[in-house]
C-alpha positions in Angstrom: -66.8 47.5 -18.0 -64.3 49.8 -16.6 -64.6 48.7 -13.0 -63.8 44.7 -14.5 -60.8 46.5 -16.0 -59.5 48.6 -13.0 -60.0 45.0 -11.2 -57.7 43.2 -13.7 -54.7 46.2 -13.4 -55.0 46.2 -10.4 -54.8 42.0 -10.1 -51.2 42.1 -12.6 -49.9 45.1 -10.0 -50.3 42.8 -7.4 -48.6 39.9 -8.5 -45.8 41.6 -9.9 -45.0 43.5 -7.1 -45.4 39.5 -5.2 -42.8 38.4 -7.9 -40.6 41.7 -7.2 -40.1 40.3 -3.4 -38.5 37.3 -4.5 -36.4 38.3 -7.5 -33.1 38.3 -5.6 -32.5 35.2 -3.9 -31.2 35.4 0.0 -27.4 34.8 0.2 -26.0 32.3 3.2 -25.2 34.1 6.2 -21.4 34.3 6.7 -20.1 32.0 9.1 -19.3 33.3 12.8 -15.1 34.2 12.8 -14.6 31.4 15.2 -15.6 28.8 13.1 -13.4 29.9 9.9 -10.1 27.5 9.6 -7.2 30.4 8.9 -5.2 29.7 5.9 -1.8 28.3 6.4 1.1 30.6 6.6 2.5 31.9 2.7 5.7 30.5 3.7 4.8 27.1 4.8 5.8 25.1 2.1 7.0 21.7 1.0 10.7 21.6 -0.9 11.6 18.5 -2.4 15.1 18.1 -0.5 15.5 18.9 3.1 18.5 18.7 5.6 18.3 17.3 9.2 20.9 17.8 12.1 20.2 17.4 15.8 21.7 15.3 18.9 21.0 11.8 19.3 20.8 9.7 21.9 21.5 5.3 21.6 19.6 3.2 24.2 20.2 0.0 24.4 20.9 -3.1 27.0 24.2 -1.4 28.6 22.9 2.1 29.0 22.5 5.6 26.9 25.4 6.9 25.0 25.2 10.4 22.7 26.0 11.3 19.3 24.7 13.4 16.7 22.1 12.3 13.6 22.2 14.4 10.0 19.8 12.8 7.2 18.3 13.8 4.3 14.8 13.9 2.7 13.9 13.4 -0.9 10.2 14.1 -1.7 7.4 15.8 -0.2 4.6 14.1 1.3 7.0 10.5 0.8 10.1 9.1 -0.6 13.5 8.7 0.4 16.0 9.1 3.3 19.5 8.8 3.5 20.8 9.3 7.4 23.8 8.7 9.7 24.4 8.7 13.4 27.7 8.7 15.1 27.1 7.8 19.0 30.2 7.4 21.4 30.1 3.7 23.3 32.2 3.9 26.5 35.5 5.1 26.3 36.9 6.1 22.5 34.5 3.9 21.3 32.3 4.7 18.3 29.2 3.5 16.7 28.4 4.9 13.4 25.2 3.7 11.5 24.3 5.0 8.1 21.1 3.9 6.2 18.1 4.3 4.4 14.4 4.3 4.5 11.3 4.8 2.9 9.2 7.0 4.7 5.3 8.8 4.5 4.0 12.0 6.1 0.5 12.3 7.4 -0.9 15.7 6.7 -2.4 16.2 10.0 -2.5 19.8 10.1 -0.8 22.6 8.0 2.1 23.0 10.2 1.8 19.6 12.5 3.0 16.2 10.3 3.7 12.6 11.9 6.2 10.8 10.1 6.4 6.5 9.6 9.6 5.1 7.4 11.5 1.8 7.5 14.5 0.8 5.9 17.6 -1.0 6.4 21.2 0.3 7.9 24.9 -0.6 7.9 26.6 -0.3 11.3 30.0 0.2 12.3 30.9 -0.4 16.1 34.4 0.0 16.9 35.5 -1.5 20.4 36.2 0.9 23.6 39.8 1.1 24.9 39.3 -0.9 27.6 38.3 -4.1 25.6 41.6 -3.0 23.2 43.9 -2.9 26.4 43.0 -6.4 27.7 46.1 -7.9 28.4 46.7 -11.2 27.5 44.0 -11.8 24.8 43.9 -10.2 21.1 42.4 -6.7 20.4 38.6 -7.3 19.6 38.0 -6.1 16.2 35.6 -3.6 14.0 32.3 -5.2 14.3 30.4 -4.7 10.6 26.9 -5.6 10.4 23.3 -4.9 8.9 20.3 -3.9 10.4 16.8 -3.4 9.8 14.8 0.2 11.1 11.7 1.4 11.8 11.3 5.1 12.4 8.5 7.5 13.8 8.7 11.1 14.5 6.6 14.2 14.3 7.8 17.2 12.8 6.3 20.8 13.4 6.6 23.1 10.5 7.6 26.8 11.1 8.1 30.5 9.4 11.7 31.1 8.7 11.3 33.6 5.0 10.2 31.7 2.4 12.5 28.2 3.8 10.9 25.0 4.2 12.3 25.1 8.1 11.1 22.3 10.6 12.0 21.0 14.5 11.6 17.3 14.5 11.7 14.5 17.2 11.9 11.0 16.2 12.5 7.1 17.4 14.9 4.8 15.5 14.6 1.2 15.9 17.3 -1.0 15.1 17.0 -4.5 14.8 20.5 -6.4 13.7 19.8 -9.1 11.1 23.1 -9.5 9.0 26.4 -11.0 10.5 25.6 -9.9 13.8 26.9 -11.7 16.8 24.7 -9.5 19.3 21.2 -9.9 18.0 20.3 -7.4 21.0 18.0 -4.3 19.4 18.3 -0.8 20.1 16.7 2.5 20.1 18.3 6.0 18.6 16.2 9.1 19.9 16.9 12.5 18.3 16.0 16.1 17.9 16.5 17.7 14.6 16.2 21.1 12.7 15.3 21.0 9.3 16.0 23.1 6.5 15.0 22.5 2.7 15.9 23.7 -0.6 
C-alpha cells in the first residue's frame, strides 16, 4: 500500500514540475537593429499654412526667361494654393501669373513627399521695349488672359526647431484657354524654401 502511494506522489511531482516548464510563455525575439524603421524626427511636422519663395525659371517657344515664384499652402496632406510668378520677357518686359490650385501630397516617406495640384491662373504679359519702340505702328498692349495648370514637385522635409521648414522643386504647366491670342503652352520650373506656421 505504501509503495502504490509513493508511486502516485511521485506521478503528481512529475507532472507538475512538466507544467512548471511551460508556465511562462516564450516572448518573440527582438528584431535585428537593421531592420527597425527609426521614428521620424520630433520636429518634423505638418502646419496648416506654409510659405514658398524660390527662383523660377519660364520655358517656352522663344527661350528661358527668370523670375521668382512665392505661394502659399493651406492644409496638410491637401487643400489649397494661392501662388504668383513674376518672369522678365526680353527687355523690360514682364510676365506675371497669379493663380490657384488644388493640390495632394503623397506620404512617401516621413521626410520625402511628391506633390500633384491643378488649377487655373490669370496672366499678365506686358510687351518688351522693343515691340513698344516700333516706329510706325501702335504700341502693342497689356496682354490679359486665363490659363489652366498642372503642377508636380517633390518636397523634402527638414529640422529647423520645431518649424515646419521644407526645400521644394516643382513643374508648372500652363496651358492658355481664355482670350488668348497665343494658344502656345509653357513651362515654369522653380526651387523653393518653405516655411510654415
Amino acid at each position: 500500500m505504501l509503495v502504490k502511494v509513493a508511486s502516485f506522489a511521485s506521478c503528481l511531482l512529475c507532472v507538475s514540475a512538466a507544467h512548471a516548464q511551460f508556465a511562462v510563455e516564450p516572448q518573440p525575439a527582438d528584431k535585428p537593429p537593421w531592420l527597425e524603421v527609426p521614428p521620424p524626427p520630433a520636429s518634423a511636422h505638418d502646419s496648416i499654412v506654409r510659405a514658398h519663395v524660390g527662383p523660377a525659371l519660364r520655358v517656352d517657344g522663344d527661350g528661358a526667361t527668370g523670375g521668382l515664384n512665392t505661394a502659399l499652402d493651406f492644409g496638410r496632406f491637401s487643400g489649397l494654393r494661392l501662388a504668383a510668378a513674376w518672369t522678365a520677357l526680353g527687355a523690360s518686359a514682364m510676365h506675371a501669373q497669379y493663380g490657384g490650385d488644388l493640390w495632394l501630397s503623397l506620404d512617401a516617406t516621413p521626410q520625402l513627399r511628391p506633390v500633384l495640384g491643378a488649377g487655373a491662373a490669370y496672366v499678365r504679359a506686358e510687351p518688351s521695349a522693343e515691340d513698344s519702340e516700333t516706329e510706325g505702328e501702335l504700341p502693342p498692349e497689356t496682354a490679359e488672359f486665363g490659363v489652366a495648370t498642372a503642377r508636380v514637385g517633390v518636397e523634402y522635409l527638414f529640422d529647423l526647431a520645431t518649424a515646419d521648414a521644407r526645400l521644394g522643386v516643382e513643374a508648372l504647366g500652363a496651358l492658355p484657354a481664355i482670350e488668348a491670342d497665343d494658344r502656345a503652352p509653357w513651362l515654369t520650373l522653380s526651387a523653393n524654401l518653405a516655411l510654415g506656421f
